[in-house]
N, C-alpha and C positions, 0 to 999 in steps of 0.2 A: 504494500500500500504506500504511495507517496504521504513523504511525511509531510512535516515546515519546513527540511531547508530543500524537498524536493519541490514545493509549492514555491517555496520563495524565489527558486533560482528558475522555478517557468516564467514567475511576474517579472523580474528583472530582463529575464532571455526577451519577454513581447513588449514589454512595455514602450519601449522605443519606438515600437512595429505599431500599436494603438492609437495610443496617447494623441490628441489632439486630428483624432482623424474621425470623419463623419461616416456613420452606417448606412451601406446603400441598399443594405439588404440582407432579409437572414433568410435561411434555407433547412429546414427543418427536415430533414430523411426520414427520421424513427426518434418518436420521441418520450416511448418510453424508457425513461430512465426511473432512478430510485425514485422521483415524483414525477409525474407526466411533465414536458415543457410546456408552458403555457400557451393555449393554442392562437393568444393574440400577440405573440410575442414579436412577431415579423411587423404587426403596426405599432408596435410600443417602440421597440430600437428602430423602426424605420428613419431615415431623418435625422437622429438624437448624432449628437457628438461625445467620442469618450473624453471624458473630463481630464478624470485620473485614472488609474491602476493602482488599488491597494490589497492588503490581504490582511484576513481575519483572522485567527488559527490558521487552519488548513483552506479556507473558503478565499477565492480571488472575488474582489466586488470591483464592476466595472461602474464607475461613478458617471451618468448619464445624463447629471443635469437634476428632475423630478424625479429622479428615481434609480435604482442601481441593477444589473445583473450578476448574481450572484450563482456563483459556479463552485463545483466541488470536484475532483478530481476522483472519488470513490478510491474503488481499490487498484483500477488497472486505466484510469483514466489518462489521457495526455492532452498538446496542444499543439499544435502546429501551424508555425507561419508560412504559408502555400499559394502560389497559383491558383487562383479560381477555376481555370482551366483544364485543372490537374485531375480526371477519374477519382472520385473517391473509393478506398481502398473498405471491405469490409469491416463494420463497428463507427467507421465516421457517420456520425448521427446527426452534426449540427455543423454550418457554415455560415459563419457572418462573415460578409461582405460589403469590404471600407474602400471608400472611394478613389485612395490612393493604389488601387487597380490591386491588391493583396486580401487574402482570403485567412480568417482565422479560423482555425479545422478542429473540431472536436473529438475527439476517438476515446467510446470507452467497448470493450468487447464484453465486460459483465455487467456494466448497465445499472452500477454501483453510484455512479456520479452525480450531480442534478444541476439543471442551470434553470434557475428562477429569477423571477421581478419582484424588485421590491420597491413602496414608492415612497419619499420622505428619506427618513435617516435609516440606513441598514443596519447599524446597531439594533434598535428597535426590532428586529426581525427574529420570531421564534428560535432559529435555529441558532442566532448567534446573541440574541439578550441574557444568556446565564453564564458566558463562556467567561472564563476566569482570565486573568491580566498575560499578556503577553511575555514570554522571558527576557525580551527585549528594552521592556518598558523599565523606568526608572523605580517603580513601584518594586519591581522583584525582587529581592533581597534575600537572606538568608535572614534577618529577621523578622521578615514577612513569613517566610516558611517557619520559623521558629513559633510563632504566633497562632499558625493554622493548625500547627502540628499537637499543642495541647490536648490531652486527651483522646487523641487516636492512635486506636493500638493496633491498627492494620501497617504489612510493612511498608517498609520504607517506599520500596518501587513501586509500588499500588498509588501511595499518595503521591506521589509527583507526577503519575501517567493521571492523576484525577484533571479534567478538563474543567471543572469549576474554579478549581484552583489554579492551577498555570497551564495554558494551552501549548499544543507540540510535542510537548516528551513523549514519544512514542517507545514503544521497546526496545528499540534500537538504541536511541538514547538517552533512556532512562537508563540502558545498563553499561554503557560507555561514561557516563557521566557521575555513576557511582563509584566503579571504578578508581575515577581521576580521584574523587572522592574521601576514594579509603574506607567508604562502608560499605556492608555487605547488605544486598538489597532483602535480605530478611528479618534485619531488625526491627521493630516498630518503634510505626513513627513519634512514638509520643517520647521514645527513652532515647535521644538522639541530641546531645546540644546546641547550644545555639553556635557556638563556635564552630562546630562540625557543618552547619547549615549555611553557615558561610561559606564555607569551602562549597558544599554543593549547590547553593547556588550559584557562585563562579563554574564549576566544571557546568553546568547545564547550559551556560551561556559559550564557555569555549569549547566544547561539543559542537551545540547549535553552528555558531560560526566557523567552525575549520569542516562541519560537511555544507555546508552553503558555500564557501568559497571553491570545494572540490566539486561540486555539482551534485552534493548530494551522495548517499547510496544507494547501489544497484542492487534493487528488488528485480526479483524475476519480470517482471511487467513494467517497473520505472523507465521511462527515456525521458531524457531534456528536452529543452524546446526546440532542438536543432535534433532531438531522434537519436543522439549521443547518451549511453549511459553517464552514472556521475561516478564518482572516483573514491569514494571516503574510506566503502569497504577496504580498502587497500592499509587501511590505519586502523583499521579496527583490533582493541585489546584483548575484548571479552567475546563479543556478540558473536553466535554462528564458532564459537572456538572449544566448546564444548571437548574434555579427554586432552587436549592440545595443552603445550608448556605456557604456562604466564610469561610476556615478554620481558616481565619486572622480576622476578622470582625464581621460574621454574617449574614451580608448582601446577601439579593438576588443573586446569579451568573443569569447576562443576557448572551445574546445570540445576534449576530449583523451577517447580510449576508455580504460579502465584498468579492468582485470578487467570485460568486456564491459560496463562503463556508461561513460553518457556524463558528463564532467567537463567544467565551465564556470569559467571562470577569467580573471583582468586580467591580461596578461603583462607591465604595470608597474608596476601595484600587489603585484603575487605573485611573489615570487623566491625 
């Protein structure tokens, strides 16, 4: 599944390709996705200029003007900047088409993804009005995580992959980023100090940012905006290393289920 820094590095990859350019037209193939596309959606973008290109968690919102489109990438979704002219390849569901004679191509094969209208402020919108603070944001902290952490005794990795609370840690890294850490993603979170939560929320943020500058990790289904996997797996300590030596250590990399995924981890680099 595309995480944030696979989201982030498609809005950076099109942005350029968008931004300040007028919709001449959308083109709807198959539009059931995880929520149907909205069937007026080719007169709502008709006409509209994209403002900006921002991203919510995992969700891109194309700011419209009155109103935003709001896309999801699901599990095996992409995006491509194409040739209007270009055959659409099977799973391309969706085509806008900007005036600047460039086609933005949607391709998802499991139908996981959704691209909706929303009018006013996208904040406001069910899917993304409960979603917790960015790790980005200057709000993040380790004593912000110190703060939420009271009294929850679920572990560590569970509460940092919680989307109410900080959005993006995905599996991937949440266990790369405990890791950097020094905790092991099964303690709970309540017995964890705040000194320690500093550290982790620094590793969460240089996680995040060294696979956003690599293009990301390559998931079976990920490609870039250019159809290029990303590079991060290439650095990865823990995740997918399962029986394999710690690069710090030596030590066995285990393996722990925790909310039905699987967690990789040093059990003596991680305590």
């Amino acid at each position: 599944m595309p995480e944030l820094p696979e989201v982030e590095t498609t809005r950076r990859g099109i942005e350029p390709h968008v931004v300040g350019q007028c919709i001449a037209g959308v083109v709807v193939r198959d539009g059931r996705l995880r929520w149907p596309v909205p069937e007026a959606l080719p007169v709502l973008l008709g006409g509209r200029t994209i403002l900006a290109l921002k991203r919510r968690a995992k969700y891109l919102l194309f700011d419209a003007g009155a109103g935003s489109l709001i896309l999801h990438l699901g599990m095996s979704g992409s995006l491509r900047i194409t040739d209007p002219s270009a055959p659409p390849r099977k799973h391309d569901h969706v085509d806008i088409l900007l005036q600047g004679g460039t086609c933005l191509r949607f391709h998802d094969p499991r139908r996981f993804g959704c691209i909706l209208w929303a009018e006013g402020d996208p904040a406001m919108h069910p899917l993304l009005a409960e979603l917790g603070c960015e790790p980005f944001d200057a709000s993040f902290t380790g004593t912000y995580l110190y703060r939420k952490s009271r009294g929850r005794k679920v572990p560590v990795k569970s509460f940092i992959m919680d989307n109410h609370l900080v959005v993006g840690v995905g599996n991937i890294y949440a266990s790369e980023a405990l890791f950097r850490a020094g905790i092991s993603p099964l303690r709970e979170a309540c017995g964890i100090s705040s000194q320690r939560y500093r550290r982790l929320a620094e590793a969460i943020v240089e996680v995040l940012e060294a696979a956003i500058a690599q293009g990301g990790t390559t998931l079976r289904d990920f490609v870039n905006e250019a159809g290029r996997p990303g590079y991060f797996q290439q650095t990865l300590n823990v995740y997918g290393r399962s029986g394999e030596p710690c690069k710090v250590c030596g030590e066995t990399i285990s393996t722990a289920r925790l909310g039905q995924r699987a967690s990789f981890y040093c059990p003596r680099c991680q305590t």
